[in-house]
C-alpha positions, 0 to 999 in steps of 0.5 A: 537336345540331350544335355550331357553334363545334366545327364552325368549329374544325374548319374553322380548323384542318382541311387546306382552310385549309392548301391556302387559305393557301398563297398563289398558284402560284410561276412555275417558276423553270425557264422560259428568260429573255429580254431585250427592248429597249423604246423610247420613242415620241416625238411633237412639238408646236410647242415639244417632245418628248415620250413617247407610250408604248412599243414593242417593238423588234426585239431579243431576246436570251438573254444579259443582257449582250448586251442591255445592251450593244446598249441602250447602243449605241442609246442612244448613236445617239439621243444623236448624232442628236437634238438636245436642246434638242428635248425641252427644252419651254417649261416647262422651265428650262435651268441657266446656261451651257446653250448653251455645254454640249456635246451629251452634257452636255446629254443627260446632264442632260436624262436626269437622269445628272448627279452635281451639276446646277444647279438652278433656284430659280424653276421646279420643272420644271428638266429634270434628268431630264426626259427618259425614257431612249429606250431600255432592257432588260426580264427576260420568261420565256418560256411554254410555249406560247412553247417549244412553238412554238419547237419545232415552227419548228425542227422545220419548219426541219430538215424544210425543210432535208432 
């Protein structure tokens, strides 16, 4: 006769429920790492800026270091060419002195780097970080299928080249 709490017994403590338990696959920690500048697309209505969603740019790179540094580049050019009253929306209430704040005064607020900004007591939506930083650097690992095409463009390459 079948003893059906033996049984189970068994299966709690057999090796099937070691190898269940053992949890998902680690990713290899030996895939090469890049990092990728992604952008913010801005639309406008009649009265602001504001994020649709993001992009992919045209920046990769192997060294971190390299990455941040051309992001804050590109974060620099967006501070010198727009305009921030443009993202501020209607809904948005502007600290007092707004207007006599310089450009970079009025990003660093709007982006919310502020140390101490002066708050609005009226409206909750008072702008101090209200605007997505445009730019930033994203970790992806490259698969292997990645590699393996990587692999055969070189191979290409050095054909092409002899």
């Amino acid at each position: 006769m079948l003893n059906r709490r033996s049984f189970l017994a068994s299966l709690l403590a057999g090796p099937a429920v070691a190898k269940a338990c053992e949890g998902p696959p680690s990713v290899p920690t030996d895939e090469p790492r890049i990092w990728v500048i992604v952008g913010v697309n801005w639309e406008h209505n009649d009265e602001a800026n504001y994020p649709v969603g993001g992009y992919l740019t045209d920046h990769v790179y192997t060294d971190k270091g390299l990455a941040d540094s051309v992001c804050a580049d590109l974060i620099r050019r967006f501070r010198d060419s727009d305009d921030p009253d443009d993202y501020v929306g209607p809904s948005v209430t502007q600290p007092d002195g707004w207007d006599d704040w310089s450009k970079g005064q009025k990003w660093d607020w709007l982006f919310g780097l502020t140390e101490n900004p002066s708050r609005s007591e009226t409206d909750f939506e008072d702008g101090f970080g209200w605007v997505s930083l445009p730019f930033e650097v994203r970790e992806m690992r490259l698969p292997a299928s990645a590699l393996a095409q990587q692999a055969l463009a070189t191979t290409r390459l050095n054909e092409d080249l002899e």
